[in-house]
N, CA, C and O atoms as a GROMACS GRO file, in nm:
protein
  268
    1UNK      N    1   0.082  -0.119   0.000
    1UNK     CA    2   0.000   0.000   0.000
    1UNK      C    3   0.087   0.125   0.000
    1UNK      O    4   0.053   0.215  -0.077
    2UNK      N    5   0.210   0.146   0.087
    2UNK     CA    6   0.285   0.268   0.107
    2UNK      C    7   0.368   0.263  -0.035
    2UNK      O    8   0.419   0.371  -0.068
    3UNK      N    9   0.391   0.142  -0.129
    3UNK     CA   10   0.456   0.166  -0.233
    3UNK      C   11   0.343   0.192  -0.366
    3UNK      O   12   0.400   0.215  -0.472
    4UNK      N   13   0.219   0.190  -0.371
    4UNK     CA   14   0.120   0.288  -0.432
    4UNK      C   15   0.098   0.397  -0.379
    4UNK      O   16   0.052   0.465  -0.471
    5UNK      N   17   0.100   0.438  -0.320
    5UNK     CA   18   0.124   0.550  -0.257
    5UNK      C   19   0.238   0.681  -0.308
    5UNK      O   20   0.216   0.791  -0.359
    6UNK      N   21   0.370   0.608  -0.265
    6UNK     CA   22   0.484   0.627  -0.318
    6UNK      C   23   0.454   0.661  -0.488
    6UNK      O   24   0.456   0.766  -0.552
    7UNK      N   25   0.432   0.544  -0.520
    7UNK     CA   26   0.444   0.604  -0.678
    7UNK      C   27   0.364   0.717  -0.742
    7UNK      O   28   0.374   0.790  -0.840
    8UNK      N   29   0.268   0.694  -0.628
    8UNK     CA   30   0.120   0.791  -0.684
    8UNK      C   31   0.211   0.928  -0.681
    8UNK      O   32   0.219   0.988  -0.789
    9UNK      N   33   0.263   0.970  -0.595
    9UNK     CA   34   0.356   1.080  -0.508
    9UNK      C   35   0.444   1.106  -0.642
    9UNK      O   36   0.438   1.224  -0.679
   10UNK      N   37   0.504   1.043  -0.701
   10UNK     CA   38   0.610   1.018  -0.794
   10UNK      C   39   0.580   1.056  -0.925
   10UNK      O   40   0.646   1.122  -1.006
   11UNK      N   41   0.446   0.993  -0.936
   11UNK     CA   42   0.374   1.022  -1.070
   11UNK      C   43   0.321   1.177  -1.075
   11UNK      O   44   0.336   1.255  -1.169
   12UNK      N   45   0.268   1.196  -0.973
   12UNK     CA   46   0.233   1.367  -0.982
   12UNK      C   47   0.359   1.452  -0.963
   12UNK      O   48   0.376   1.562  -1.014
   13UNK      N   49   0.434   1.394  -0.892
   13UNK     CA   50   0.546   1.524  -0.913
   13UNK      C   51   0.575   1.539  -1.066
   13UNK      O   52   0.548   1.647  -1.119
   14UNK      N   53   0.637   1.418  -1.156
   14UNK     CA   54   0.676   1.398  -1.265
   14UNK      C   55   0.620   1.488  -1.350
   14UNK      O   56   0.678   1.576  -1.414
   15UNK      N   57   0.456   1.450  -1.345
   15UNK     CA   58   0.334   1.535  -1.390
   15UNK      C   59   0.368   1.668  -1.385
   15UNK      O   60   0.408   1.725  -1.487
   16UNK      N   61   0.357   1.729  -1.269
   16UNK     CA   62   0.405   1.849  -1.233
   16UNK      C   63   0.505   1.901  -1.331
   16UNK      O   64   0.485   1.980  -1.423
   17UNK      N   65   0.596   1.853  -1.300
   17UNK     CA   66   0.724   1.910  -1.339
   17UNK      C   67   0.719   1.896  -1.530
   17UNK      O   68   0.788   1.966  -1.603
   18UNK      N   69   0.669   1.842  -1.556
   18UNK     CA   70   0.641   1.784  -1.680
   18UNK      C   71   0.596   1.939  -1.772
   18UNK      O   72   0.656   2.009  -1.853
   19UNK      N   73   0.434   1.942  -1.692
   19UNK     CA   74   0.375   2.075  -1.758
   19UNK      C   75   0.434   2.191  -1.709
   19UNK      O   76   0.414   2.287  -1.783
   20UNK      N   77   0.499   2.215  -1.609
   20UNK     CA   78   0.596   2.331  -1.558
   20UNK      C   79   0.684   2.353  -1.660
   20UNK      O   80   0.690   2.463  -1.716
   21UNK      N   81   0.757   2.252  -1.694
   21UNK     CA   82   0.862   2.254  -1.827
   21UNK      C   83   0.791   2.292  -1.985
   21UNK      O   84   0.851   2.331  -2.085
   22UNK      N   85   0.660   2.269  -1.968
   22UNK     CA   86   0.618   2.288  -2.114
   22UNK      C   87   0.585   2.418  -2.094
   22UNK      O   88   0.550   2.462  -2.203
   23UNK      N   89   0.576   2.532  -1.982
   23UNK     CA   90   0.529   2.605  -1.978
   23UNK      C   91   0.644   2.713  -1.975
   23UNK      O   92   0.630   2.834  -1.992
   24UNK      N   93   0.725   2.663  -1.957
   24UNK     CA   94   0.874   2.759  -1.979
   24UNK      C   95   0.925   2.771  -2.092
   24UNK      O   96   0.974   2.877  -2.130
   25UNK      N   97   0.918   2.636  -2.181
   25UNK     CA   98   0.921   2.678  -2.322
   25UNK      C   99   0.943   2.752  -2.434
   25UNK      O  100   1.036   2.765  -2.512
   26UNK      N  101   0.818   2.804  -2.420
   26UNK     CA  102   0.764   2.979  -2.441
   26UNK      C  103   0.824   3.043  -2.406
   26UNK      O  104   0.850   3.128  -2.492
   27UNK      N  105   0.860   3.055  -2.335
   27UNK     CA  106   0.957   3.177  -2.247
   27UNK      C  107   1.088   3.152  -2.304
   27UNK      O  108   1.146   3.209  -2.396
   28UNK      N  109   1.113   3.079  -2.250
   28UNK     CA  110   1.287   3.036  -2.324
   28UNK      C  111   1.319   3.073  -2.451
   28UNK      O  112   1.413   3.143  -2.489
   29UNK      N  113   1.226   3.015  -2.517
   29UNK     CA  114   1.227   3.078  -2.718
   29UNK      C  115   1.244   3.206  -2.721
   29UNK      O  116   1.320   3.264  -2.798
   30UNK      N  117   1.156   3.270  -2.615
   30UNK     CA  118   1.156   3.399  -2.664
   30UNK      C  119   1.265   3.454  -2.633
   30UNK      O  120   1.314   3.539  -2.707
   31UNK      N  121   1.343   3.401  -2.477
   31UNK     CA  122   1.463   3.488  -2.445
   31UNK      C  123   1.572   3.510  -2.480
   31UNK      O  124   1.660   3.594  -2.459
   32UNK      N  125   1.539   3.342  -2.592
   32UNK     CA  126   1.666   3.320  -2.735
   32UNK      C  127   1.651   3.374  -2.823
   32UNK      O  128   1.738   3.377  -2.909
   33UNK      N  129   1.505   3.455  -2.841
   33UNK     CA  130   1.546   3.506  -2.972
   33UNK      C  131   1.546   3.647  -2.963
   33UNK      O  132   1.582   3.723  -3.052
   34UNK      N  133   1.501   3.680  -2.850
   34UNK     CA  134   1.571   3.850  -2.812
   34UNK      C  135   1.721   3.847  -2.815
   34UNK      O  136   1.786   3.921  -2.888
   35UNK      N  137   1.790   3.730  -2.705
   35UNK     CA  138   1.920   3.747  -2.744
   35UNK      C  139   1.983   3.738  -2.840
   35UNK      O  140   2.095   3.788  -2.830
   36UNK      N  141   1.947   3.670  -2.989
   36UNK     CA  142   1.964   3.684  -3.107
   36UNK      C  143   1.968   3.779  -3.148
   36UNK      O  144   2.065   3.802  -3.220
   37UNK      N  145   1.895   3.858  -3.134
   37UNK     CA  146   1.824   4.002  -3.170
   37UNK      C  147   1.926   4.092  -3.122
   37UNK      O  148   1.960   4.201  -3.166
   38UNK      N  149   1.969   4.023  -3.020
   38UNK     CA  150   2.079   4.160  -2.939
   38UNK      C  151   2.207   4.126  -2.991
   38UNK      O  152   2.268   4.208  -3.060
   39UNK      N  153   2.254   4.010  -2.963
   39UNK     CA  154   2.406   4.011  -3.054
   39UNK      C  155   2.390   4.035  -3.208
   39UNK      O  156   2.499   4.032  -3.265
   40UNK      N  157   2.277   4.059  -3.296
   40UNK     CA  158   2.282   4.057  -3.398
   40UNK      C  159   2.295   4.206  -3.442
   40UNK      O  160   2.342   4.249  -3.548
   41UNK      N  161   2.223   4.301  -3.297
   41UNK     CA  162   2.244   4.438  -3.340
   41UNK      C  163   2.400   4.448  -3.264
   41UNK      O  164   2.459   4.530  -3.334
   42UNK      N  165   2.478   4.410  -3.173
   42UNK     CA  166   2.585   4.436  -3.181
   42UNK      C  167   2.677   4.423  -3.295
   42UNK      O  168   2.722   4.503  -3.377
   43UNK      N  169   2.687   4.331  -3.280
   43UNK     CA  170   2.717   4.293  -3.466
   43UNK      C  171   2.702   4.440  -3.564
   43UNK      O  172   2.801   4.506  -3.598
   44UNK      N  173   2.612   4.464  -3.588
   44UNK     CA  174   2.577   4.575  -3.665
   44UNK      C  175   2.657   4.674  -3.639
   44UNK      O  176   2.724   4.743  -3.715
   45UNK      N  177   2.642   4.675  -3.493
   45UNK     CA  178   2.704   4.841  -3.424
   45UNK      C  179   2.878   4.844  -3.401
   45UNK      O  180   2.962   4.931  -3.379
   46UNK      N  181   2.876   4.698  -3.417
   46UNK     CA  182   3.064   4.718  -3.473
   46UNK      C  183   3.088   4.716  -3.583
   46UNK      O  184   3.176   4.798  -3.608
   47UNK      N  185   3.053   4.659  -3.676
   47UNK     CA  186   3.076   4.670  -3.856
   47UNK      C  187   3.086   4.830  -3.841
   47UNK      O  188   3.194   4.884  -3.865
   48UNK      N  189   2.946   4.924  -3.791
   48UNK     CA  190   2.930   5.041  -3.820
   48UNK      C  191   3.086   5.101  -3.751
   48UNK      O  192   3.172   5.169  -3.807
   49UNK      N  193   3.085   5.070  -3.670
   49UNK     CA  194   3.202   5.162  -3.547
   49UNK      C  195   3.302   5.123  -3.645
   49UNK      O  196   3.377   5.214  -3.678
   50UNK      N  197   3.325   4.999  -3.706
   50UNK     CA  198   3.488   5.004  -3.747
   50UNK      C  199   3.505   5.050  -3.876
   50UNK      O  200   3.618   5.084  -3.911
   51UNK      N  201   3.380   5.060  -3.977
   51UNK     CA  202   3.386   5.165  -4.109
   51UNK      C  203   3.420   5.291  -4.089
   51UNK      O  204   3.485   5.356  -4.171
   52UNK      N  205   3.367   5.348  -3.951
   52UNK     CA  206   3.379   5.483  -3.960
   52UNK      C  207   3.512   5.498  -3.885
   52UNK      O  208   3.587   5.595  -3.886
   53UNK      N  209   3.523   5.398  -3.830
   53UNK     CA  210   3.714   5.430  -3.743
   53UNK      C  211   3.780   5.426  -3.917
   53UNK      O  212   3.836   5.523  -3.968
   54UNK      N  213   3.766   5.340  -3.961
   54UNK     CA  214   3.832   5.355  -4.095
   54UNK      C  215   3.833   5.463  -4.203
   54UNK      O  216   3.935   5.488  -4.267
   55UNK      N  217   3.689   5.543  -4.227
   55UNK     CA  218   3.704   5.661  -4.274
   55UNK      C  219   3.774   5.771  -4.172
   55UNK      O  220   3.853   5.862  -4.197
   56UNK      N  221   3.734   5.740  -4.087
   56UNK     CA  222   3.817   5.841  -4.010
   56UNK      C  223   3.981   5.828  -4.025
   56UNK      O  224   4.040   5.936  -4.028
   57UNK      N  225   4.033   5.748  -4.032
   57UNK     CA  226   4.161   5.701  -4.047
   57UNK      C  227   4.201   5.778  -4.238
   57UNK      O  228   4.284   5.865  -4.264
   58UNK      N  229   4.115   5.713  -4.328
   58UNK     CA  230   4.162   5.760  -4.469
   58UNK      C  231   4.169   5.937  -4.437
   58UNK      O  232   4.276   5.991  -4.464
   59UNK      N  233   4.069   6.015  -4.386
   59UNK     CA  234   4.042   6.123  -4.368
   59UNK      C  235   4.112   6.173  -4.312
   59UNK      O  236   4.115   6.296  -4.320
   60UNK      N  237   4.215   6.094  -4.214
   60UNK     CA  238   4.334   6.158  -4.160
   60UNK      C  239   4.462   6.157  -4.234
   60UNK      O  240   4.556   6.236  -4.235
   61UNK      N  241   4.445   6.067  -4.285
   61UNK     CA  242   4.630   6.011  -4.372
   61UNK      C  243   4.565   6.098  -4.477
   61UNK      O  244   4.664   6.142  -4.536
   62UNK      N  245   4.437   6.159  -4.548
   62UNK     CA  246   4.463   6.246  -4.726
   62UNK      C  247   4.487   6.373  -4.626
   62UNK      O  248   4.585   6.437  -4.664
   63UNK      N  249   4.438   6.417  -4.532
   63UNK     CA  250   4.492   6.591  -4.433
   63UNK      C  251   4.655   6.574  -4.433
   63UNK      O  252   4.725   6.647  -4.504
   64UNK      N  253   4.710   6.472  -4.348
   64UNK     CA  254   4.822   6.447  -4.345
   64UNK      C  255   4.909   6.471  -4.489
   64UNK      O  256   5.009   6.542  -4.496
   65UNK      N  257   4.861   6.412  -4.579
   65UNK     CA  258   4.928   6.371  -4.740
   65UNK      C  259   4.952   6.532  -4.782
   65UNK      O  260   5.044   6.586  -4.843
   66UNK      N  261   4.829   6.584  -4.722
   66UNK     CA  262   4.777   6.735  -4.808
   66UNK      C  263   4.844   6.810  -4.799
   66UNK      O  264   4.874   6.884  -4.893
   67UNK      N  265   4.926   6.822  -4.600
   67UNK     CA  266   4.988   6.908  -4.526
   67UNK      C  267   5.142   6.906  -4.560
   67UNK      O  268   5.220   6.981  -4.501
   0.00000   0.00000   0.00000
């Protein structure tokens, strides 16, 4: 009897934990694909930063060339 019991105990936690996990899911996807979203605009915002360190750089060496 205490080992139906036991399992009964066992089976609902499982249960539990089961739909708890399906219910995070959702959540999780989403927090992966914001963070996608965020290294993807970093990404962006260094390509940008290092074109313009680079014009900035040509823009200094033709002043320099000029002087």
């Amino acid at each position: 009897m205490a080992d139906k019991i036991g399992n009964a105990n066992h089976f609902a936690r499982t249960a539990a934990t089961a739909s708890d996990m399906s219910g995070w899911k959702p959540i999780m996807l989403f927090q992966v694909s914001m963070l996608r979203m965020w290294a993807h605009s970093l990404e962006r915002f260094a390509g940008n930063y290092e074109r313009a360190l680079d014009e900035t750089r040509e823009e200094r060496s033709d002043r320099e060339q000029a002087a």
